[in-house]
N, C-alpha and C positions, 0 to 999 in steps of 0.2 A: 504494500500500500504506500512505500512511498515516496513523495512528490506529488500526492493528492493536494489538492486546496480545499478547506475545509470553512465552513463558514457561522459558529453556532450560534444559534439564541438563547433568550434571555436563560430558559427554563433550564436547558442543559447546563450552562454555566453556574447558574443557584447549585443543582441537584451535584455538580463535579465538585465547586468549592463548599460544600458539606459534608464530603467525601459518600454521598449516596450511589454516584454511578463511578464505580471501579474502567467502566469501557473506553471515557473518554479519556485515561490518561494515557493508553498505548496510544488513542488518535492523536494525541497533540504532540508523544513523543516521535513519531513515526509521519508526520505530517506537517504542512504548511496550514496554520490556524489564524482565523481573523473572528472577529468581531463588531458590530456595526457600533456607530457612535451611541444612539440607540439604546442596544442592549447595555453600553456600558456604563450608561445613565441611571437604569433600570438596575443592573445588579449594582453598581456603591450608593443607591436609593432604596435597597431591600431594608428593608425592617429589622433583621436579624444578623446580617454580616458584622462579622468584625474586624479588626486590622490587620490580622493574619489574613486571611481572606479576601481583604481590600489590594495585600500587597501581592497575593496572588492572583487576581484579576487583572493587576499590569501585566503579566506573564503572556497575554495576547495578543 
């Protein structure tokens, strides 16, 4: 898989920096990952992130 371009939203990104989906850390290891401005508004506007979390969201 790689040199895929990958592009996720909001929900995946909540559910990955939770650690609830184990899947998407081979996609982002193993792939070119983006993000829209968008989503990234949306996830450091979540309700329950913290700064661990926040500082893995730049990771995108």
């Amino acid at each position: 898989m790689s040199g895929n371009k990958l592009l996720f939203d909001t929900n995946i990104l909540i559910n990955h920096l939770a650690g609830k989906d184990s899947k998407t850390f081979s996609l982002i290891k193993h792939n070119y990952t983006a993000i829209s401005i968008i989503s990234k508004i949306e996830v450091l506007g979540f309700h329950n992130i913290n700064k661990m979390e926040e500082s893995q969201s730049n990771t995108f």
